[in-house]
VEXDREN-2710 file (C-alpha; in Angstrom, 1 decimal):
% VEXDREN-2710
k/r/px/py/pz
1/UNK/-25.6/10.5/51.2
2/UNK/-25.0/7.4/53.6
3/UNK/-24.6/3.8/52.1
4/UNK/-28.5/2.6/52.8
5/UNK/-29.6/5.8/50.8
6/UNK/-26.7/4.9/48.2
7/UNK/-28.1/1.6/48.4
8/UNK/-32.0/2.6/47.7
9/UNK/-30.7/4.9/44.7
10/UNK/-28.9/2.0/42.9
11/UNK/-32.0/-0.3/43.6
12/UNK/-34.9/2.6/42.4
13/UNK/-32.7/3.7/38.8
14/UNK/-32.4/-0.6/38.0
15/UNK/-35.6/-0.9/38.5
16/UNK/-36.5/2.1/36.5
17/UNK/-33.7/0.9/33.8
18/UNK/-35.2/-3.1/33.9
19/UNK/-39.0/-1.9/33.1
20/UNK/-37.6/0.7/30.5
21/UNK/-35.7/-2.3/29.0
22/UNK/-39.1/-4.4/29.4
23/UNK/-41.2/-2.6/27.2
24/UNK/-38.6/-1.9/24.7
25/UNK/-38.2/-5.3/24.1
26/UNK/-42.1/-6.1/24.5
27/UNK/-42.5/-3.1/21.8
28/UNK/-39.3/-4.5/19.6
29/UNK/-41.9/-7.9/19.7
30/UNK/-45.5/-7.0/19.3
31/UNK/-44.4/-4.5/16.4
32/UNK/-42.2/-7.1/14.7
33/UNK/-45.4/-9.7/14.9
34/UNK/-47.7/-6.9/13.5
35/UNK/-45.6/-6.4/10.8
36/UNK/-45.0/-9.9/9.4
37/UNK/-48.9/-10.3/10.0
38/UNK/-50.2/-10.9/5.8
39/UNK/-52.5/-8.1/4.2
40/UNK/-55.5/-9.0/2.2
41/UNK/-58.1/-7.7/3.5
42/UNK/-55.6/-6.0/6.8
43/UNK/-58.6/-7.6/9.0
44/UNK/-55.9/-10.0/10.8
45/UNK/-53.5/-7.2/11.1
46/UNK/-55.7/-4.7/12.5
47/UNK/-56.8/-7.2/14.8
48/UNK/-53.8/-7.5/17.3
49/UNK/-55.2/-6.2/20.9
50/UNK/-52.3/-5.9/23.4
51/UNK/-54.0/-6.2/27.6
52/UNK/-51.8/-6.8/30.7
53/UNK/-52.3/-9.9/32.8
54/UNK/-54.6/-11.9/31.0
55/UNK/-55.4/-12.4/27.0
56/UNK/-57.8/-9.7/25.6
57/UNK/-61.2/-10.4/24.7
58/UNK/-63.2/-9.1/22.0
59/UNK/-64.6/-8.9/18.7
60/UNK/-62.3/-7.7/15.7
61/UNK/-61.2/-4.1/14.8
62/UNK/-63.0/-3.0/11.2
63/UNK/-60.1/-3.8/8.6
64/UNK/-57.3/-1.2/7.9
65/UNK/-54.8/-1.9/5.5
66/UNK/-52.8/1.2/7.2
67/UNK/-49.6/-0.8/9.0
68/UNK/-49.7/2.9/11.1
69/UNK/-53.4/1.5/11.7
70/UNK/-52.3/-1.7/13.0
71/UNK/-48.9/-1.0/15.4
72/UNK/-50.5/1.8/17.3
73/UNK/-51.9/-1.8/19.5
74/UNK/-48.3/-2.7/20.1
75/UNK/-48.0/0.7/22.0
76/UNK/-50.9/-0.4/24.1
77/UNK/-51.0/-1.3/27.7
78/UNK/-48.1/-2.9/28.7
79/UNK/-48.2/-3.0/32.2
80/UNK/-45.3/-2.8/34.4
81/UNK/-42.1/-4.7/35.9
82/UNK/-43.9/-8.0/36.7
83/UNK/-46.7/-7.8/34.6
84/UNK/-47.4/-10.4/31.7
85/UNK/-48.2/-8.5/28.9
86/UNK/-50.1/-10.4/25.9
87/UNK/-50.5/-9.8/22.4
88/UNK/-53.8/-11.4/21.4
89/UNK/-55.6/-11.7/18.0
90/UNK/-58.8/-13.2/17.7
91/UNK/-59.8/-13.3/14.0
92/UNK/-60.9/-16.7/13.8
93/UNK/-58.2/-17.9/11.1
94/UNK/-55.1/-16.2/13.0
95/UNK/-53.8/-20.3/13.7
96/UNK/-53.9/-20.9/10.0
97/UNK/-52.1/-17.9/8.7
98/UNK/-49.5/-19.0/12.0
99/UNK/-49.3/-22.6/11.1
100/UNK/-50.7/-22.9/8.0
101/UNK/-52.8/-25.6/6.1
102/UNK/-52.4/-28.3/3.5
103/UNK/-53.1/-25.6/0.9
104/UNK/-51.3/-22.7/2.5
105/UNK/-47.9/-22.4/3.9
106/UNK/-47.2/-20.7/7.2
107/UNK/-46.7/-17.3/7.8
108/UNK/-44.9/-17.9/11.4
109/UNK/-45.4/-14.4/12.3
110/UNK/-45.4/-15.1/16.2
111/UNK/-42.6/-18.1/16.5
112/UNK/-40.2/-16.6/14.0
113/UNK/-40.3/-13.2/16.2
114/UNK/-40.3/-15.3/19.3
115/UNK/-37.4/-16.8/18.5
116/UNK/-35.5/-14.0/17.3
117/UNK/-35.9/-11.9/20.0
118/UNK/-35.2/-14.9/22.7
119/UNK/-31.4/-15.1/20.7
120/UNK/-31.4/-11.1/20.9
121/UNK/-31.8/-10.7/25.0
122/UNK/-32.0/-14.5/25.9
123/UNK/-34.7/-16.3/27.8
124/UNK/-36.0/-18.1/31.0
END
């Protein structure tokens, strides 16, 4: 094989080894998220919708309690090398159950996994 094809090897199997690494980590996130998502009635749980390049739309899955229910979205589309992939959840009290309220404290489901996983493989 000559040095340009050498060349185009090395480049195609990073490539192939960076988006593998990608959705591993994207997975490693969106199921970690899922998880620390509080059950009552699983409707916020069941609710995570994973889309590629823009925030999903939509009205809210019927409740589950099932966590097997809930992280088969975190194995949703996830585009490729490149792509933004989103984890979106539009039950209408998601931002209390993230941030909490006078009465209630915070779950942090998305910033504690955020953060964790930014001191795991670093960040921008």
């Amino acid at each position: 094989m000559s040095f340009a094809g050498d060349v185009a090897k090395f480049n195609r199997e990073a490539l192939a080894k960076a988006d593998k690494d990608r959705r591993a980590i994207i997975i490693k996130l969106f199921t970690s998220v899922i998880r620390d998502t509080p059950v009552d009635t699983g409707r916020a749980r069941n609710n995570w919708l994973t889309s590629i390049k823009a925030p999903a739309a939509g009205t809210p899955n019927p409740p589950s309690k099932s966590a097997a229910d809930a992280l088969s979205a975190a194995a949703g589309p996830l585009g490729k090398l490149g792509d933004d992939a989103y984890l979106t959840n539009n039950v209408e009290y998601i931002g209390y159950l993230e941030y909490g309220t006078p009465k209630m404290a915070p779950f942090v489901m998305v910033r504690r996994n955020m953060a964790r996983i930014v001191s795991l493989f670093g960040g921008r």
